[in-house]
Residue frames as a rotation matrix with the C-alpha (Angstrom) as fourth column:
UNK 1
0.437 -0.899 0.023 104.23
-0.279 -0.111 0.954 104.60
-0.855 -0.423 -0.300 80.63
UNK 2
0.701 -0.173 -0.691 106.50
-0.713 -0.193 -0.675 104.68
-0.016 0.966 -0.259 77.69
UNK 3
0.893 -0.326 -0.310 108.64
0.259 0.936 -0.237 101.60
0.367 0.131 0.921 76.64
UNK 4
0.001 -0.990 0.143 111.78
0.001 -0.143 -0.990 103.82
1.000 0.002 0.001 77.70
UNK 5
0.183 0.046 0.982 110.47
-0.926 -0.328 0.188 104.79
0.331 -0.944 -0.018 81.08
UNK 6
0.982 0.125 -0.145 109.79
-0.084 0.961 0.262 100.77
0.172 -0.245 0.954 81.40
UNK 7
0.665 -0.717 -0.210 113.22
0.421 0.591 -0.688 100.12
0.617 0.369 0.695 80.60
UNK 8
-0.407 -0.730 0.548 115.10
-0.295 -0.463 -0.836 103.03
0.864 -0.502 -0.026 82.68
UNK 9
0.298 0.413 0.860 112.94
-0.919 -0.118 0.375 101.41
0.257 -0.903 0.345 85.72
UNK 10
0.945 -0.208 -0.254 113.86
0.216 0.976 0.005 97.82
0.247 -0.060 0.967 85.21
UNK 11
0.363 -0.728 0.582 117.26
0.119 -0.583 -0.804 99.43
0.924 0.361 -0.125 84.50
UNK 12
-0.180 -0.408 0.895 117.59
-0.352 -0.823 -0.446 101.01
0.919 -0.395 0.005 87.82
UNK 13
-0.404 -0.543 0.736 116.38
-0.909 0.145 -0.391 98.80
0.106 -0.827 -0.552 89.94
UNK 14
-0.858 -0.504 0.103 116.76
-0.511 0.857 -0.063 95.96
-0.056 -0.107 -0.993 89.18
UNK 15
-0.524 0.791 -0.315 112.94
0.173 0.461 0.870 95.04
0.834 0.401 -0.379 88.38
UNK 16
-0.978 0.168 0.124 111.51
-0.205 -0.656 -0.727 97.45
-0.040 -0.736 0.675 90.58
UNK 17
-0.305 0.918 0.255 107.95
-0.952 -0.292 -0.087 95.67
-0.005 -0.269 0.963 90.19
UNK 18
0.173 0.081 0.982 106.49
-0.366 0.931 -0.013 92.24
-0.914 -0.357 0.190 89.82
UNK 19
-0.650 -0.434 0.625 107.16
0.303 0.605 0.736 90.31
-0.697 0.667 -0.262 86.79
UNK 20
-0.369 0.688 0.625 104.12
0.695 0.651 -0.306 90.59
-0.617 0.321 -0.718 85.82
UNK 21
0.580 -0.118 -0.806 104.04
-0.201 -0.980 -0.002 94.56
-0.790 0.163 -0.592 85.41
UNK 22
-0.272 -0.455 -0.848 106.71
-0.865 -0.271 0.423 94.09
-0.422 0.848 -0.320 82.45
UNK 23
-0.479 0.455 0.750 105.05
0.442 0.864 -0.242 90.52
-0.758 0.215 -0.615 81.49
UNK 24
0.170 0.885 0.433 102.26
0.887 0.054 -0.458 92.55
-0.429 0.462 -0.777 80.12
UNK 25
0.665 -0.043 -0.746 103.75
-0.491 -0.777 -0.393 95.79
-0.563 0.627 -0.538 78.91
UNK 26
-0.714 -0.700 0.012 106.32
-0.243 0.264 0.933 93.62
-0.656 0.664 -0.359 76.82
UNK 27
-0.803 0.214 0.556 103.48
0.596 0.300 0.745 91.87
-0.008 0.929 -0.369 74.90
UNK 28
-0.956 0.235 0.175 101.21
-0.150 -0.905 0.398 95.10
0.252 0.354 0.901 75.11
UNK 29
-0.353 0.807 -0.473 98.44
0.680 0.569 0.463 93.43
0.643 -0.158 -0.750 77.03
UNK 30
-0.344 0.131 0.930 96.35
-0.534 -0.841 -0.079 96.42
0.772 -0.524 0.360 79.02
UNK 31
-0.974 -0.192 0.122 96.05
-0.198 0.451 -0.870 95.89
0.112 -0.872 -0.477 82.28
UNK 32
-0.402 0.878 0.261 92.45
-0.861 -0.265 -0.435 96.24
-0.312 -0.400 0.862 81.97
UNK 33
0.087 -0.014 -0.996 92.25
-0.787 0.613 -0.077 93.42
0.611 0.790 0.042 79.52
UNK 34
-0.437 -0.398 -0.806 93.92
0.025 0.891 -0.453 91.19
0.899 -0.218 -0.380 82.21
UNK 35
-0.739 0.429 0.519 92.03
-0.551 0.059 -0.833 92.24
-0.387 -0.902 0.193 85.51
UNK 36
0.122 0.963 -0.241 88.89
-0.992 0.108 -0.070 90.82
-0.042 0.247 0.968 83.18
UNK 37
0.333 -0.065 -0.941 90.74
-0.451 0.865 -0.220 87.57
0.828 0.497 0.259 82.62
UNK 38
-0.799 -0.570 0.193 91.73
-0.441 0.336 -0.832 86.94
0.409 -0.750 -0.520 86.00
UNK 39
0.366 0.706 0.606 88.73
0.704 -0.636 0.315 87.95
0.608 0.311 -0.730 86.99
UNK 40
-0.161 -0.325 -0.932 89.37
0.976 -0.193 -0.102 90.79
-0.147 -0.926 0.348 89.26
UNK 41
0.939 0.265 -0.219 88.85
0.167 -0.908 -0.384 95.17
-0.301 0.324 -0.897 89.10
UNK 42
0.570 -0.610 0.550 91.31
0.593 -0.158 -0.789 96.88
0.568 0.776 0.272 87.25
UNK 43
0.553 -0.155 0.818 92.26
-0.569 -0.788 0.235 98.88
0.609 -0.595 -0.524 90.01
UNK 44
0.719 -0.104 0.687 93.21
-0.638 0.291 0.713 96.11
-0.274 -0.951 0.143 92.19
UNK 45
0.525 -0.812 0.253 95.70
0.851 0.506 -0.140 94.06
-0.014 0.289 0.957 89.75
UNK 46
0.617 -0.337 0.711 96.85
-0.189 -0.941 -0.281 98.45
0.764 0.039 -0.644 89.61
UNK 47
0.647 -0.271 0.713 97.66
-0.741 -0.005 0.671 97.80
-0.178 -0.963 -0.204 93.71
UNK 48
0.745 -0.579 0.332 99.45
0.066 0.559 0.827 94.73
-0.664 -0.594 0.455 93.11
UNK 49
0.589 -0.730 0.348 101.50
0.718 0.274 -0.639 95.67
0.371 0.626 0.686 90.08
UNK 50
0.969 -0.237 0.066 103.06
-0.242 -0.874 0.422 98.85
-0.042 -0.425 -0.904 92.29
UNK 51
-0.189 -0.976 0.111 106.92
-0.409 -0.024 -0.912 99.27
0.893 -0.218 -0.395 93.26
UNK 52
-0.100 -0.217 -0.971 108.25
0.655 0.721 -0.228 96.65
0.749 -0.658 0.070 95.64
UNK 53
-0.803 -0.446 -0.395 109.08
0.567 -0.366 -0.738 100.12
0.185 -0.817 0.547 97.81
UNK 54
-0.597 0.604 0.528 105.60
-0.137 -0.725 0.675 101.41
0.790 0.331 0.516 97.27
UNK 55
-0.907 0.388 0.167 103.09
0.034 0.461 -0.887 101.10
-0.421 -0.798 -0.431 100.59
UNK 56
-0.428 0.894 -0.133 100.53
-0.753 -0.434 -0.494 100.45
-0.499 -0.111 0.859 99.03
UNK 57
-0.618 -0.227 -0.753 101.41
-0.584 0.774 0.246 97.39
0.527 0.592 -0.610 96.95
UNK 58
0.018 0.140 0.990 99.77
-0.920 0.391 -0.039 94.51
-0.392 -0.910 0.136 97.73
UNK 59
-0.869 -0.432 0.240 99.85
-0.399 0.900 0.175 90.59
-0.292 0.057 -0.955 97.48
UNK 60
0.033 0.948 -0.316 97.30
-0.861 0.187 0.473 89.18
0.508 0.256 0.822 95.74
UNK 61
0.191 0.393 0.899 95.64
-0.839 0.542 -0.059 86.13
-0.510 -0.743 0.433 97.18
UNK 62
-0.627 -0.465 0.625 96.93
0.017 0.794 0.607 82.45
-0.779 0.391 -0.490 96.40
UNK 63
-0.060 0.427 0.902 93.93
0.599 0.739 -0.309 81.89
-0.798 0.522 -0.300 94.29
UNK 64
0.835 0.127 -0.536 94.63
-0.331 -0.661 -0.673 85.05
-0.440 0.740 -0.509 91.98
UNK 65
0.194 -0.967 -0.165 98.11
-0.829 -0.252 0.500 84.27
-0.525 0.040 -0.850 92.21
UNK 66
-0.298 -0.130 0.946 97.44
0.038 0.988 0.148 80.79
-0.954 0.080 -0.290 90.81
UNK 67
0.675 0.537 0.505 95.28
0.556 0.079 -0.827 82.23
-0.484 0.840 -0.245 87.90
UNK 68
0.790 -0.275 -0.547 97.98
-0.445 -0.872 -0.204 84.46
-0.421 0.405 -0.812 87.07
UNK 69
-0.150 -0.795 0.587 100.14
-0.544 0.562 0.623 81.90
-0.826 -0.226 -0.517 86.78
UNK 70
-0.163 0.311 0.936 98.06
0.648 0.749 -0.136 79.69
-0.744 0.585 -0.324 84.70
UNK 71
0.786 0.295 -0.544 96.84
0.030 -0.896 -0.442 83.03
-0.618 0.331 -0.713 82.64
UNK 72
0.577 -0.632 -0.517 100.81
-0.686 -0.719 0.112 83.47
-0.442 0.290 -0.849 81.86
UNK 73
0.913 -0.161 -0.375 101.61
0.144 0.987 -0.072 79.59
0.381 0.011 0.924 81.32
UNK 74
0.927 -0.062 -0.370 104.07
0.372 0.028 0.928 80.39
-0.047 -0.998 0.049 83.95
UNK 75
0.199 -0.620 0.759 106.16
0.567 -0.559 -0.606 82.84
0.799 0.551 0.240 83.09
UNK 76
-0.360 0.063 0.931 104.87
-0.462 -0.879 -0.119 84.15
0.811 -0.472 0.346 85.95
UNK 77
-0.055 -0.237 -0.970 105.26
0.534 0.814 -0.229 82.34
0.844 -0.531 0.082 89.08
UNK 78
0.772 0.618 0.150 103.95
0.274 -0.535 0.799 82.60
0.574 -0.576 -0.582 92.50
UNK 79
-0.052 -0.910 -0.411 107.71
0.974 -0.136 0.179 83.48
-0.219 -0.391 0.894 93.72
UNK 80
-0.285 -0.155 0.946 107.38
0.944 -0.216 0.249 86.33
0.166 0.964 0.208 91.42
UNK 81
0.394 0.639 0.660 105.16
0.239 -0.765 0.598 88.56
0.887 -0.078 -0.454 93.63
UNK 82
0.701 -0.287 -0.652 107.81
0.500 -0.454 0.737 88.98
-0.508 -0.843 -0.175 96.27
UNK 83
0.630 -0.748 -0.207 110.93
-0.709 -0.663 0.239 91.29
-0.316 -0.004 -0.949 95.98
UNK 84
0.354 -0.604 -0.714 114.17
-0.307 0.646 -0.699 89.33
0.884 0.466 0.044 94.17
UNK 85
-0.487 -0.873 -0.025 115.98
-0.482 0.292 -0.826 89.25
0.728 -0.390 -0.563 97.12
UNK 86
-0.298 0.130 0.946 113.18
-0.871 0.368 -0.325 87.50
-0.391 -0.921 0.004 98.70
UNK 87
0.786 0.600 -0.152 112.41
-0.547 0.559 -0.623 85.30
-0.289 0.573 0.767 96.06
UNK 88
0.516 -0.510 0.688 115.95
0.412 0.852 0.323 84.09
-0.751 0.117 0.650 95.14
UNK 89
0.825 0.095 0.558 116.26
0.537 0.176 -0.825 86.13
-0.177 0.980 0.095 92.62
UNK 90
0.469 -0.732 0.494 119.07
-0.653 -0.664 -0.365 88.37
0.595 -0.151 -0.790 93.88
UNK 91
-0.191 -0.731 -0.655 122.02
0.702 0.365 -0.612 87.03
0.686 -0.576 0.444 95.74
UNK 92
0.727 0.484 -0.487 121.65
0.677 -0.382 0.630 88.18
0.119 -0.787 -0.605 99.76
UNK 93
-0.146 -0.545 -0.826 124.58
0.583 -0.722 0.373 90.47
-0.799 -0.427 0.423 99.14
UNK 94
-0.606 -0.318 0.730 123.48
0.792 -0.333 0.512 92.28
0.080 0.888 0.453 95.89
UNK 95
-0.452 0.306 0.838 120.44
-0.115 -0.952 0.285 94.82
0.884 0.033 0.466 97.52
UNK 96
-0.963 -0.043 -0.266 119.92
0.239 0.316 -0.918 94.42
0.124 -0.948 -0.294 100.99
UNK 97
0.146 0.954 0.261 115.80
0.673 -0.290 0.681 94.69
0.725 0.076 -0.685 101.16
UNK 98
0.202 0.007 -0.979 116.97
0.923 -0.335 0.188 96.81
-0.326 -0.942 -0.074 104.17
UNK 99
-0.900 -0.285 -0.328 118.31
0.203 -0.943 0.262 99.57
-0.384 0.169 0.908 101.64
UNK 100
-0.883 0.407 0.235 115.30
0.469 0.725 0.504 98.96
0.035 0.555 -0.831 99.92
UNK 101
0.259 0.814 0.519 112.31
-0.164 -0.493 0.855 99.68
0.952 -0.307 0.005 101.89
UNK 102
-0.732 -0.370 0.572 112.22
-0.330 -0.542 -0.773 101.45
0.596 -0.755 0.274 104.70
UNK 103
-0.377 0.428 -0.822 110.24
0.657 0.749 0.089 99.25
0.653 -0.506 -0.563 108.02
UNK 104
-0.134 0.356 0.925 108.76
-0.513 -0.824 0.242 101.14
0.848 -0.442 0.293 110.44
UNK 105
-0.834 0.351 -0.426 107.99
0.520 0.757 -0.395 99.32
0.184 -0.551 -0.814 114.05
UNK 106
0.103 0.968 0.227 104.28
0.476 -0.248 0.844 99.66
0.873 0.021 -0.487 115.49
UNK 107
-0.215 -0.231 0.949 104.12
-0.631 -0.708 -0.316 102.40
0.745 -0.667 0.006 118.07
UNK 108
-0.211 0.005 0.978 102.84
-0.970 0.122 -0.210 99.64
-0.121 -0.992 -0.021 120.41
UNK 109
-0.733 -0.220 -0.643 103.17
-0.400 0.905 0.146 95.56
0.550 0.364 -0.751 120.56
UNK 110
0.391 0.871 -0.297 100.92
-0.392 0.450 0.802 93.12
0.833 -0.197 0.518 122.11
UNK 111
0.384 -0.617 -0.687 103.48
0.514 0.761 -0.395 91.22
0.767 -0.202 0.609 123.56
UNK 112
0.892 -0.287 -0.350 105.18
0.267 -0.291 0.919 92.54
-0.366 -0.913 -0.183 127.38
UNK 113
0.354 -0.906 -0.233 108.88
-0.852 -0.415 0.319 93.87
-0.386 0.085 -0.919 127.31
UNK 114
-0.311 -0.624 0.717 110.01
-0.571 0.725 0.384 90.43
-0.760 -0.290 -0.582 127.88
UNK 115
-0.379 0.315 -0.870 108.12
-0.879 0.169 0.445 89.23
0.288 0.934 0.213 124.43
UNK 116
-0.823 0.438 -0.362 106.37
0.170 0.798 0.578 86.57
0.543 0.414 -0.731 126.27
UNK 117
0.105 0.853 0.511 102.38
-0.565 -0.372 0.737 86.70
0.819 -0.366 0.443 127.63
């Protein structure tokens, strides 16, 4: 991805990925480079650097999230790997995660009408 694309994505929305995604393309670190220092496959730090609106994204686990932290001398912060507006980082009227990403309910619940068992 080219340093403009980077910039028309940040650009547009508002840091459309985790920190950490422009962390490392600012000081040109390859992602492969860092899955080795975490430890972890390159593929899987791939999954968690995705778009907030991507389904496939995923949270890494506390104890990655802790090396990544320590990795970045916290620049990167375990707040960091949610959306802004769940992290604080947006005000709760500036992008409603609801315009965001689209929820889906499950076609069927555990739970009775009445939601208790």
């Amino acid at each position: 991805m080219t340093a403009a694309a980077i910039e028309s994505d940040a650009a547009t929305a508002q840091r459309a990925r985790p920190k950490l995604f422009y962390y490392l393309v600012e000081r040109d670190i390859p992602q492969q480079d860092f899955a080795e220092r975490i430890p972890c496959k390159p593929q899987q730090l791939s999954r968690w650097l995705k778009r907030w609106d991507d389904p496939d994204r995923q949270i890494p686990p506390p104890h990655r999230i802790g090396r990544m932290v320590e990795l970045t001398d916290r620049a990167v912060t375990a707040a960091d790997w949610y959306p802004p507006e769940l992290n604080g980082a947006l005000k709760a009227d500036d992008q409603p995660m609801s315009e965001r990403v689209k929820f889906t309910a499950p076609a069927s619940t555990d739970c009775p009408a009445g939601g208790s068992r």
